[in-house]
N, C-alpha and C positions, 0 to 999 in steps of 0.2 A: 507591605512595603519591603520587609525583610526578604518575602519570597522571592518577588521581582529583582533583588538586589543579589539572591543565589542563582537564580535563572540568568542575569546578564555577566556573571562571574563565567558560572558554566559555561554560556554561549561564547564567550569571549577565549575561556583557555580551550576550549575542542578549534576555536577558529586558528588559533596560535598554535595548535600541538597539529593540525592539515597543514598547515602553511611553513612549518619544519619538515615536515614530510615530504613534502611538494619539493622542498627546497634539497632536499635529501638526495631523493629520487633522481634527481636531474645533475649534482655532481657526479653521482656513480654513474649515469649514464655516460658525462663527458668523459670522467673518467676512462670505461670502457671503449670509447669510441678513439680516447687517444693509443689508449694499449694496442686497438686493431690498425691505427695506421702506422705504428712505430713498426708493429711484425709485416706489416705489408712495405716498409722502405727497408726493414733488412732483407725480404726475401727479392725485393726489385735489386736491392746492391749484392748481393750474392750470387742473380742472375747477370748480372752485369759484367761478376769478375770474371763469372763462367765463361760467358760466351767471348771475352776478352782472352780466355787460355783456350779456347776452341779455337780461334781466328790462329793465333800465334801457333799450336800444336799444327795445326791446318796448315800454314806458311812453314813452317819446317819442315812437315812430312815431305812437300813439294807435290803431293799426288793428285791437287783439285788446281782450275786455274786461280786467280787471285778475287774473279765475281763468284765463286762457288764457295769460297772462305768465307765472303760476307756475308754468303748467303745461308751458311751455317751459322753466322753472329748471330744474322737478324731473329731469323728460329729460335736463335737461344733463348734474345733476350724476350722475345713476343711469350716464350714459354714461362719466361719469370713472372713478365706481367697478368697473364694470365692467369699465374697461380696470387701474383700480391690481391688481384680481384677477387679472387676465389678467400683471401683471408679477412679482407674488407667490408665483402658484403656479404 
């Protein structure tokens, strides 16, 4: 009787000390998973501001028409997104 009553102890605190674990595991993941989209939304707003002073530097020089400027925006920002992917996944 005594034994059965340390074997159902046992089996009980290993199933409680997996099921912290478990529980463990999957904060730090979300964890991790928030830290990669926060660097992935600053490097998309960084590419954003960029390609927002590329248009305008564009438009001042006066040397491209005004679809050639956008068409540096667009590049820009396609580049930012490109790299927030690249920090994502």
């Amino acid at each position: 009787m005594i034994e059965s009553r340390i074997g159902f102890w046992s089996r009980t605190g290993g199933m409680l000390v997996a099921a912290g674990l478990v529980a463990l595991s999957g904060a730090a993941l979300a964890t991790e998973q928030s830290q990669q989209r926060q660097q992935g939304r600053d490097v998309n707003q960084a590419a954003k501001q960029d390609a927002r002073s590329t248009k305008v530097d564009c438009r001042a020089e006066n040397n491209q028409s005004n679809a050639e400027c956008r068409q540096d925006k667009r590049d820009t920002k396609q580049d930012g997104q490109q790299e927030k992917r690249d920090v994502k996944y």
